[in-house]
C-alpha positions as CSV (number, residue, x, y, z in Angstrom):
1,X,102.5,112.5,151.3
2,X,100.8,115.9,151.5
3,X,97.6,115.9,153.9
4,X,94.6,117.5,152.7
5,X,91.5,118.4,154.7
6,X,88.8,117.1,153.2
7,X,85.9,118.8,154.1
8,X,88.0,122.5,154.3
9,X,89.0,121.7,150.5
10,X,85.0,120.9,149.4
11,X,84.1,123.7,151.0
12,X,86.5,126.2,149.9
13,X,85.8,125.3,146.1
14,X,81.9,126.1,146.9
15,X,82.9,129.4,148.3
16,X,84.8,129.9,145.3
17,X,82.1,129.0,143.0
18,X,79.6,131.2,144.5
19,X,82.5,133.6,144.6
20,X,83.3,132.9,140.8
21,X,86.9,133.7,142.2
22,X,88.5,130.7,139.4
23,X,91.8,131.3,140.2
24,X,91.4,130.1,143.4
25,X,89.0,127.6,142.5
26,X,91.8,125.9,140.0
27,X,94.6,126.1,143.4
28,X,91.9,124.1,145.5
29,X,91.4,121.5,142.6
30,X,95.3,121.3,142.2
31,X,94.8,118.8,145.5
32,X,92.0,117.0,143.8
33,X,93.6,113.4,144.4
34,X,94.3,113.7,147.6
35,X,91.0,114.3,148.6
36,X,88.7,111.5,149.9
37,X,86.2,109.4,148.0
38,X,83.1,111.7,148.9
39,X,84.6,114.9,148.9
40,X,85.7,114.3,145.6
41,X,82.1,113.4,144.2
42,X,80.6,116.1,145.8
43,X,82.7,118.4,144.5
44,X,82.1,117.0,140.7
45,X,78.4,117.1,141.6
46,X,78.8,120.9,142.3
47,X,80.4,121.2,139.6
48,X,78.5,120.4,137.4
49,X,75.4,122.3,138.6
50,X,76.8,125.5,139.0
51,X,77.1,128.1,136.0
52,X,78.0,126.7,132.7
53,X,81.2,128.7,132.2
54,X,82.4,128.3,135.7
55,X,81.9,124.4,134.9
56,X,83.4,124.6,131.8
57,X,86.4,126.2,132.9
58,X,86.8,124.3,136.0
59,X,86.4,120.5,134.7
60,X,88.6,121.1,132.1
61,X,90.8,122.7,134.4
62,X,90.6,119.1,136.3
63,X,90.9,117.1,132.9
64,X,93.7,118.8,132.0
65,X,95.5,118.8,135.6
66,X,94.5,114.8,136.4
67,X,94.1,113.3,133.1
68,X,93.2,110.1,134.5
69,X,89.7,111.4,136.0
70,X,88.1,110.7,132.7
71,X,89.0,106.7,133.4
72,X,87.4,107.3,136.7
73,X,84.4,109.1,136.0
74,X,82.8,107.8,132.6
75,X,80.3,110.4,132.6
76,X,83.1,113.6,133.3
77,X,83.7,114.2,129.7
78,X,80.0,114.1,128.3
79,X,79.3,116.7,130.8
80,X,81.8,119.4,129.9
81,X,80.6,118.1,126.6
82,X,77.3,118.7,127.2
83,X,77.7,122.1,128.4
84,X,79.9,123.3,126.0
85,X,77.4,122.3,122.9
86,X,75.1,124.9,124.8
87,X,78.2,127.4,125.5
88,X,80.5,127.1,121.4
89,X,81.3,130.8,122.4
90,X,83.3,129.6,125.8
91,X,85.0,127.1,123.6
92,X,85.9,129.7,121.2
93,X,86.7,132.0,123.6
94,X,89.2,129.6,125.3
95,X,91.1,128.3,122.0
96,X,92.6,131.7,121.4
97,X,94.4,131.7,124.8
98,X,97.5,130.2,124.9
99,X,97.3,128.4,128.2
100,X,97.8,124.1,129.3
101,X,93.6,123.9,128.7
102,X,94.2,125.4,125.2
103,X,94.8,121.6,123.7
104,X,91.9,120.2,125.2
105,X,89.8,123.1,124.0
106,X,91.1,122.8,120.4
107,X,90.0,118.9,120.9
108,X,86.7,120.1,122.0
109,X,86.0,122.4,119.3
110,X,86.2,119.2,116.9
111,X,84.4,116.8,118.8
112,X,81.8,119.8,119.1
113,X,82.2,120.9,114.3
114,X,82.2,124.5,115.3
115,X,82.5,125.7,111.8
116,X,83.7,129.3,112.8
117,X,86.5,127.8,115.2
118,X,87.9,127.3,111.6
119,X,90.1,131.0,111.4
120,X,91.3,130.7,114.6
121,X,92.5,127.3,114.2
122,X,94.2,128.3,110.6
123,X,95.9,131.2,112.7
124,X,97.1,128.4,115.5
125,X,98.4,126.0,112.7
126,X,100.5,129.3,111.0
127,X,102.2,130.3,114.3
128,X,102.3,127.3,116.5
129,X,105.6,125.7,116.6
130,X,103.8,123.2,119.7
131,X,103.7,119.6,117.5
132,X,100.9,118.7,119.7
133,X,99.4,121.2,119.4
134,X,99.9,121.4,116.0
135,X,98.8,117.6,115.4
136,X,95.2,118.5,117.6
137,X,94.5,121.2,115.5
138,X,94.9,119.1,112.0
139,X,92.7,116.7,113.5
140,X,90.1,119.0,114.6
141,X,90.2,120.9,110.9
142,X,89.5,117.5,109.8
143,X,86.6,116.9,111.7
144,X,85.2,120.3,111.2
145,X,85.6,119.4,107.4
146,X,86.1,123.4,106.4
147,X,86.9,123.6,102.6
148,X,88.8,127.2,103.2
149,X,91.6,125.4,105.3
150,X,92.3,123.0,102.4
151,X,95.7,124.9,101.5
152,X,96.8,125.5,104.7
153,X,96.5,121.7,105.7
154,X,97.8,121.2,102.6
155,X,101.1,122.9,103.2
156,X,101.6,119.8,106.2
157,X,102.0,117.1,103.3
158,X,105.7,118.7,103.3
159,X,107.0,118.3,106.7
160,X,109.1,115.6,107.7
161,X,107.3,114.9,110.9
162,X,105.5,111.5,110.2
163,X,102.2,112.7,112.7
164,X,101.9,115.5,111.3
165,X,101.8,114.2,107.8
166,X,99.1,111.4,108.8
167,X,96.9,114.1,110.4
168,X,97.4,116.6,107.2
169,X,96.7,113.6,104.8
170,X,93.6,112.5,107.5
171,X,92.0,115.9,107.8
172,X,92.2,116.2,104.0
173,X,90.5,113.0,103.5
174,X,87.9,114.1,105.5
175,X,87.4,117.5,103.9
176,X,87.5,115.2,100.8
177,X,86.7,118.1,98.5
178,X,88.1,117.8,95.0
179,X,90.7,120.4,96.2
180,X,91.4,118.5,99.1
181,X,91.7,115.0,96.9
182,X,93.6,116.6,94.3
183,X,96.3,118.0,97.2
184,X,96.5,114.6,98.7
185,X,98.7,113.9,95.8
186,X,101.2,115.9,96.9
187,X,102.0,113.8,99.9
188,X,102.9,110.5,97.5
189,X,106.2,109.5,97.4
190,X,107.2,110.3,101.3
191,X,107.0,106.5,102.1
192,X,105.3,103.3,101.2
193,X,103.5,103.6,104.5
194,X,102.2,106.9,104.1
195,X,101.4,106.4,100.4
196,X,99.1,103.6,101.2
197,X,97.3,105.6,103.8
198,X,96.7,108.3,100.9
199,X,95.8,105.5,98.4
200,X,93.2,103.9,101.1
201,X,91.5,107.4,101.2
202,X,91.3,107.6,98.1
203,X,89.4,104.5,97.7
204,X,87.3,105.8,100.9
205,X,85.9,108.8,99.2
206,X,85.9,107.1,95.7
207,X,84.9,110.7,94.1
208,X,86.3,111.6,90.0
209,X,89.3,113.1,91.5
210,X,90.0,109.7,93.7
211,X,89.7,107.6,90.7
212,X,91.7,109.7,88.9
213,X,94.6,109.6,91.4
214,X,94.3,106.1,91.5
215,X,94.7,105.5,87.4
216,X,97.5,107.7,87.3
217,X,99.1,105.4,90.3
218,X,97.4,102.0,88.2
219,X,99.6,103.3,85.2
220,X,102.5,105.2,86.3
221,X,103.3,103.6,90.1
222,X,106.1,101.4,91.3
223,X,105.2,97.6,91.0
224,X,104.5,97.4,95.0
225,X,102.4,100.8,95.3
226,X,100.8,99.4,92.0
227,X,99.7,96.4,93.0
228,X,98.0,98.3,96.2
229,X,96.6,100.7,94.5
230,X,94.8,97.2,92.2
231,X,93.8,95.7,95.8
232,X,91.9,99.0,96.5
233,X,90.3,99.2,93.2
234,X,89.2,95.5,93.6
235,X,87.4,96.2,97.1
236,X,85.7,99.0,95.7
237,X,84.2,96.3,93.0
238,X,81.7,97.5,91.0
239,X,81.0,101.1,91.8
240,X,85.1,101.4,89.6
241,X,83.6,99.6,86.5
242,X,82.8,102.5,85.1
243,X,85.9,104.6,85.8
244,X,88.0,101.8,84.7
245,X,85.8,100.8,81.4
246,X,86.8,104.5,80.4
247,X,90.3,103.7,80.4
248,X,89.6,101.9,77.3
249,X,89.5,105.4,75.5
250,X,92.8,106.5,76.7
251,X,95.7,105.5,74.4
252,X,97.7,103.4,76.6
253,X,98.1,100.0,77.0
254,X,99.5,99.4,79.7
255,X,96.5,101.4,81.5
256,X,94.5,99.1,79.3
257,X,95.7,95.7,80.8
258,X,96.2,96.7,84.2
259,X,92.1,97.6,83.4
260,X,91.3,94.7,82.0
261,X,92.9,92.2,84.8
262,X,90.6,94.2,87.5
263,X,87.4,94.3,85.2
264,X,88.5,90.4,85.2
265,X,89.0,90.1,88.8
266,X,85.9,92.3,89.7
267,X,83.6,90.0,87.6
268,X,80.6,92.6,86.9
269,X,78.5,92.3,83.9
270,X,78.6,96.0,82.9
271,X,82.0,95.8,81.9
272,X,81.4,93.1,78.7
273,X,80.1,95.5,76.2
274,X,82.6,97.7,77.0
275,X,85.2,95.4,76.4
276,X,83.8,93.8,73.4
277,X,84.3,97.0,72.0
278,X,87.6,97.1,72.5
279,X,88.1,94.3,70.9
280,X,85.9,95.6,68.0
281,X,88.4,98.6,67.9
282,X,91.3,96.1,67.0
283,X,94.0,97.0,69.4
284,X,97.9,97.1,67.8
285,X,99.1,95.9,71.4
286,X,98.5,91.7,71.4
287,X,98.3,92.0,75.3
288,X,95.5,94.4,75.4
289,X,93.8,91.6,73.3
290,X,95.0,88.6,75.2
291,X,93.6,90.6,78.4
292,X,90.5,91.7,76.5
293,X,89.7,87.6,75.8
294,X,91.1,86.5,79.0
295,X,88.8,88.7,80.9
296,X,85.7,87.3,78.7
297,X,86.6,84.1,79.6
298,X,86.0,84.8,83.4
299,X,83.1,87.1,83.1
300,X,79.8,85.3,83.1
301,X,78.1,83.8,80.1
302,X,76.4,85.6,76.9
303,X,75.4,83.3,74.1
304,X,76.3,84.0,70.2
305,X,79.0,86.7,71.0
306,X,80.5,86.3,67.7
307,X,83.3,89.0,68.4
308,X,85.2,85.9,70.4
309,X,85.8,84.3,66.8
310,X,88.1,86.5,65.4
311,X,90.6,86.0,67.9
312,X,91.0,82.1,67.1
313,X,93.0,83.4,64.0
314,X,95.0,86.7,65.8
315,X,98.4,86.3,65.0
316,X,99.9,85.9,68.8
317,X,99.3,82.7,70.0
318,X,98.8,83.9,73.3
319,X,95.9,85.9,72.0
320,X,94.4,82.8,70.5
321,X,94.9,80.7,73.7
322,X,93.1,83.5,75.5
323,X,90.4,84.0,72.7
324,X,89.5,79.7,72.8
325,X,89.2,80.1,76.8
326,X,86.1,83.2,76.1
327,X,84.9,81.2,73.8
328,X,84.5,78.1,75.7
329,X,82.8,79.6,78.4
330,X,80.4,81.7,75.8
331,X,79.9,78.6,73.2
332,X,76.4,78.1,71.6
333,X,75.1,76.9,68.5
334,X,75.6,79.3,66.2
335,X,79.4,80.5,67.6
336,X,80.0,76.7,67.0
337,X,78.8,77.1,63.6
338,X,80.8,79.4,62.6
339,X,84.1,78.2,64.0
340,X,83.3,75.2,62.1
341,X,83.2,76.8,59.0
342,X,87.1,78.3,59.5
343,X,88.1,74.4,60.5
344,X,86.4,72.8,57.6
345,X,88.4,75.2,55.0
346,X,91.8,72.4,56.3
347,X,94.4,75.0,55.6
348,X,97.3,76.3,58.0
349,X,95.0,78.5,59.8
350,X,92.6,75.4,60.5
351,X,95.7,73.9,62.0
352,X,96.7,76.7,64.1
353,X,93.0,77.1,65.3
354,X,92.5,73.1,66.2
355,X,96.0,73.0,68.2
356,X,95.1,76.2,69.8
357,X,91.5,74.8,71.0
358,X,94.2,72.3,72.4
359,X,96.3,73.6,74.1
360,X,94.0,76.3,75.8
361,X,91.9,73.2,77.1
362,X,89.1,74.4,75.0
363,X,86.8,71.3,76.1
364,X,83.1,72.1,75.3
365,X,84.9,73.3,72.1
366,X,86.8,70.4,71.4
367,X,83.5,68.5,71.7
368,X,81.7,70.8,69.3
369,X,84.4,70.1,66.9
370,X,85.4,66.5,66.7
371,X,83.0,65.5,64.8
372,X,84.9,66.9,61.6
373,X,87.6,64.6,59.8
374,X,90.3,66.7,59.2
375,X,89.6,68.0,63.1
376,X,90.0,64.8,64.2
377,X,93.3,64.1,62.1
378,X,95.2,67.5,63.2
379,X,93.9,66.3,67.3
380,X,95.0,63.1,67.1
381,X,98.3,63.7,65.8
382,X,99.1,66.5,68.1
383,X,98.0,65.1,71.1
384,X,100.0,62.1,70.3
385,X,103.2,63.9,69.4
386,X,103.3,67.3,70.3
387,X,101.0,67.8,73.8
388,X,102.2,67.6,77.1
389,X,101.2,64.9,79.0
390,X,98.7,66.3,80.9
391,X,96.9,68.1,77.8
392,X,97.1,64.7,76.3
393,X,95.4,62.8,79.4
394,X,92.8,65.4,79.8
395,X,91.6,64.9,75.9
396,X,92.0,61.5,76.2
397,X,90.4,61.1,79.3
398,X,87.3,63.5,77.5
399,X,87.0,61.4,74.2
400,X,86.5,58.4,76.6
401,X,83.8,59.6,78.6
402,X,81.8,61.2,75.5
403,X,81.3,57.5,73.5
404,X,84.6,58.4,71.6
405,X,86.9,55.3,72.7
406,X,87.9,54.9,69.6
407,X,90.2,57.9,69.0
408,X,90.9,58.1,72.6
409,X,92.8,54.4,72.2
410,X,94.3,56.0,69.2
411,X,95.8,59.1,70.9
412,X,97.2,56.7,73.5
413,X,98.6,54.5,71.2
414,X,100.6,56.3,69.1
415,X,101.8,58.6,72.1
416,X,103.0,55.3,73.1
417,X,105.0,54.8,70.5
418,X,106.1,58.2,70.3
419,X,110.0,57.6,71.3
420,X,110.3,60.9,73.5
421,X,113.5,63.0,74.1
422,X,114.6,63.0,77.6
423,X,113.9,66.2,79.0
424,X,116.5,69.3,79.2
425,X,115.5,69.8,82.7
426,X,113.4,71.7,84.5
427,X,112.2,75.6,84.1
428,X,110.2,77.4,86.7
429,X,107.5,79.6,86.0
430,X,105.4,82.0,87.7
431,X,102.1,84.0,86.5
432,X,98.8,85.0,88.9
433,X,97.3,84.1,85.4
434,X,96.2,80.4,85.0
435,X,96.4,80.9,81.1
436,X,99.4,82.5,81.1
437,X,100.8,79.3,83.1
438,X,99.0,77.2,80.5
439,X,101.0,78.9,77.6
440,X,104.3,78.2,79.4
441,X,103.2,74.3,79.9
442,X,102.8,74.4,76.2
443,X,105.5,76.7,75.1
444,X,108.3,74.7,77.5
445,X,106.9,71.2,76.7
446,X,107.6,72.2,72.7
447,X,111.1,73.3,73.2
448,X,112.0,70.2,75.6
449,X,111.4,71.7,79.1
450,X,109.9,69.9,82.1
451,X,107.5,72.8,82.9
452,X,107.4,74.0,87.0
453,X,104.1,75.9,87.0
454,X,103.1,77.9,89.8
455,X,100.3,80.8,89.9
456,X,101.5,81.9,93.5
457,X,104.7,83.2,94.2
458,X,104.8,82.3,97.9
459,X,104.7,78.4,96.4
460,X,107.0,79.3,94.0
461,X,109.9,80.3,96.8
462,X,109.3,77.4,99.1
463,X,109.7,74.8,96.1
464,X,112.7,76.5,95.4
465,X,114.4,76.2,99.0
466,X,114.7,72.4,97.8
467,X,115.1,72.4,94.2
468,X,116.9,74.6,91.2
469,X,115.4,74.8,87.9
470,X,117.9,75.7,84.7
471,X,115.8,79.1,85.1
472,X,112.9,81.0,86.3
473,X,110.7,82.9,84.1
474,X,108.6,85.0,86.4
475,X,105.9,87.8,85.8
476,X,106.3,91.4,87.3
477,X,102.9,92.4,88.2
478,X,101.7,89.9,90.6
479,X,99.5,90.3,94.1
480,X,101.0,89.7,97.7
481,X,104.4,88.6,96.3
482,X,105.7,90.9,93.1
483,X,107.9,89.5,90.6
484,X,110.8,92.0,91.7
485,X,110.1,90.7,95.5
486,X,110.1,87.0,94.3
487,X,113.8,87.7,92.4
488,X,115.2,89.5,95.4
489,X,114.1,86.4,97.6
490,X,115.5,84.0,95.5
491,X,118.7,85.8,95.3
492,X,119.0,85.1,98.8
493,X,119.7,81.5,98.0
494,X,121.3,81.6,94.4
495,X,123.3,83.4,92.7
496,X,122.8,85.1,88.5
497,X,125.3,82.7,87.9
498,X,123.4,79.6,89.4
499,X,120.0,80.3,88.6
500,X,119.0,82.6,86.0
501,X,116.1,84.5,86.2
502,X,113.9,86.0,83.4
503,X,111.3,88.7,84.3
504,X,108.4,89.1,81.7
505,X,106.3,91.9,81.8
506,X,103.9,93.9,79.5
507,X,105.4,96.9,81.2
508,X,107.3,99.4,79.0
509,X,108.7,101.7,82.1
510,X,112.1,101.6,82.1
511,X,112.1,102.4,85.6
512,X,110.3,98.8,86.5
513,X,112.9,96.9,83.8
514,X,115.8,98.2,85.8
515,X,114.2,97.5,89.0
516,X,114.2,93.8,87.9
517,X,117.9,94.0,87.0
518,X,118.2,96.1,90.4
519,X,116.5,92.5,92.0
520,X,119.3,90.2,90.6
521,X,117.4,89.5,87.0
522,X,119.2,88.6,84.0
523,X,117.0,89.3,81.9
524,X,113.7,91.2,80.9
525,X,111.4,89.5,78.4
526,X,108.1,91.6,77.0
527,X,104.5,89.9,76.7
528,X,103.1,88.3,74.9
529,X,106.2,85.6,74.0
530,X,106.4,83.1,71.4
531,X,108.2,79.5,71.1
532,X,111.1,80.8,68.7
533,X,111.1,84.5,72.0
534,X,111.0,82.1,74.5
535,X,113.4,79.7,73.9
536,X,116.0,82.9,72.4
537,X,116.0,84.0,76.0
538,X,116.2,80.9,77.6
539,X,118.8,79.7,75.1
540,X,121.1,82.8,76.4
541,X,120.7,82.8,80.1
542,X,121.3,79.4,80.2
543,X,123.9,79.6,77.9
544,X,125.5,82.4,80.3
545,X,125.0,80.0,83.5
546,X,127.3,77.0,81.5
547,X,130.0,79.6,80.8
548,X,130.1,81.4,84.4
């Protein structure tokens, strides 16, 4: 172990400093650690009282030389910090050198923003080839936050070096200029890592351009990057109302749904008139409307919103289902009233409205309505006949606790003696959306099906490590667990030949349909579906199954 005079050394490096010989002064400090305890604190003392360039130069001489004297000394870096927010033209001075305190320097210009550091630094990133010197100088661009070094920062969201590309996408982010938003695009598509990094600043800054970025991603994204990009929009909350309500004018659907759901999810009262007049505007695609109605349903209460009518006679059941739910959470007098009126007419569409009040569990509706013969005909009969069980306990359970024992012992009765089929067996399905789930209940229970609902997928996959359905219908767009996640799982157990699985969607992308074959579908089924579309599908995979 080298031996080291302690008191020569301290007093050699005070020579030097009155000497302002630096060279020598750095030699000296080269032997830092193996000085003693006080001669080392003195010399830091001296340090940091002599001339603020000598000091400068010197401690981060040391820094640089024993990197561990900053874990020693809390106070070491504040001081050359300290000094150099008196001194920005030492800094400056020392960045341009290429020398071992040139990185620390660069780190010192950005703790210190020296906005004119900014040229220099664009000359270092254009004829570095140091990567950490390189990844410093990204970071410290960032921090100074100069729009002029946009496109050269920019030009990082190309190289296959993952640090670099973090600190190019970082620095960006905290320029955050429309320039620097619109270029963070360019780094997409380099990794689901990475793209989530640039998705998260983009819900960070949550300027026009951000949003922007993240609609085209909402519409046009892969089914995992997609559902991210919904779990940032959803954490921004309200503040994306507005940006999201304007999807509405944009003539796609899919953009529409994947608006409504977060509007739904959200829950803010600025987005009802908005949708409302959507639904005023009539869409051609059913599953903007069911979405429209579905997301009335959850958002809170407004009394006599008259638009919610119309859908109880839309020609997609779904769209019914959804419109009954909105309407049952927004019911008063005079909505009543006027569903009343289209019941009391007793034609086909009466029937189709009273079975749909039903089956979406329309309760303060049902209520509303009972009171009219031919509504208390159609009920009875279905319930008895057609319902599933639980539908028909749940009505019959509400006619009894509303002085209506009467027709609740009739419902029961005549289910009774109802001589049921046995039951085809059991089909699975999946949907984040409760009404959805309630459709298939319906829907399965009519063609013969023991219905296996579940509205997370992660239930979904440990019920199935014990049981097999005849099939799984599952939707693609779900959070945590996508349906293209769920089928790749579940292939891990069966096989196409011993469970089929159907993937409904309201997507149109091809690119997502052949993902789900991709996953081990057998099939791809479009939203919103129907008894006859339903049962078609299920009809063939199953069909498929018995001859494999």
């Amino acid at each position: 172990m080298t031996t080291v005079d302690s008191k020569v050394a301290t007093q050699e490096i005070l020579d030097n400093i009155r000497s302002r010989d630096l060279i020598k002064a750095k030699i000296v400090l080269r032997s830092f650690d193996h000085l003693d305890l006080q001669a080392k604190r003195r010399i830091l003392y001296e340090l940091s009282k002599c001339e603020d360039d000598l000091a400068i130069s010197l401690l981060v001489s040391l820094a640089v030389s024993h990197p561990h004297i900053t874990e020693l000394y809390s106070t070491f870096e504040e001081t050359i910090l300290a000094k150099a927010l008196n001194n920005p033209d030492i800094v400056m001075q020392y960045i341009k050198q290429e020398s071992a305190e040139q990185l620390y320097y660069i780190r010192l210009a950005g703790k210190m923003r020296i906005q004119e550091a900014a040229p220099v630094l664009v000359s270092i990133l254009k004829n570095s080839q140091d990567p950490d010197i390189l990844l410093s100088t990204l970071e410290t661009l960032g921090a100074i936050g100069a729009q002029e070094t946009v496109g050269v920062i920019a030009d990082f969201l190309e190289t296959y070096n993952h640090l670099l590309l973090n600190a190019a996408i970082q620095a960006l982010g905290e320029i955050a200029t429309p320039t620097a938003m619109a270029n963070l695009d360019r780094g997409l598509g380099k990794g689901e890592d990475t793209d989530r990094y640039i998705l998260d600043i983009f819900g960070a800054v949550q300027d026009e351009v951000s949003f922007h970025q993240l609609n085209r991603i909402l519409l046009k994204g892969k089914a995992g990057l997609r559902n991210y990009c919904k779990s940032i929009l959803l954490s921004i909350g309200s503040k994306a109302v507005p940006f999201l309500t304007d999807n509405f004018g944009i003539n796609d659907a899919d953009l529409q749904i994947h608006s409504l759901n977060l509007l739904q999810e959200i829950g803010d009262d600025a987005a009802l008139q908005p949708i409302r007049n959507l639904i005023n505007s009539h869409p051609k695609d059913a599953n903007v409307r069911f979405a429209a109605y579905e997301a009335l349903a959850s958002l809170s209460r407004r009394k006599g919103d008259y638009v919610l009518a119309g859908g109880l006679i839309d020609p997609v059941e779904d769209v019914r289902l959804a419109a009954a739910r909105a309407i049952d959470h927004n019911l008063d007098e005079m909505l009543l009233l006027g569903i009343r009126n289209m019941v009391k007419r007793g034609d086909a569409e009466a029937t189709r409205i009273i079975k749909t009040v039903i089956n979406a569990g329309a309760r303060q509706l049902f209520l509303g309505l009972v009171a009219d013969r031919f509504f208390q005909g159609v009920a009875v009969d279905y319930l008895s006949r057609k319902a599933h069980p639980d539908i028909k306990d749940t009505f019959v359970t509400l006619l009894a606790e509303n002085g209506m024992a009467d027709l609740a012992d009739q419902v029961s009765i005549r289910a009774a003696a109802v001589r049921r089929n046995t039951t085809l067996g059991k089909i699975c399905a999946i949907d984040d959306s409760q009404m959805t789930l309630n459709i298939y209940r319906c829907i399965l229970n009519d063609l013969g099906f023991e219905p296996v609902l579940f509205q997370y997928p992660a239930q979904a996959l440990d019920w199935l490590q014990e049981e097999k359905p005849l099939a799984i219908c599952t939707d693609l767009n779900m959070p945590h667990i996508t349906g293209i996640e769920l089928t790749r799982r579940a292939r891990e157990k069966y096989s196409q030949e011993e469970l089929p699985i159907i993937m409904v969607t309201t997507q149109g992308d091809s690119h997502d349909h052949q993902c789900a074959y991709d996953a081990g579908a057998n099939a791809v089924m479009g939203k919103p579906f129907d008894v006859e579309q339903l049962g078609q599908f299920l009809k063939r995979v199953i069909g498929e199954k018995k001859n494999g």
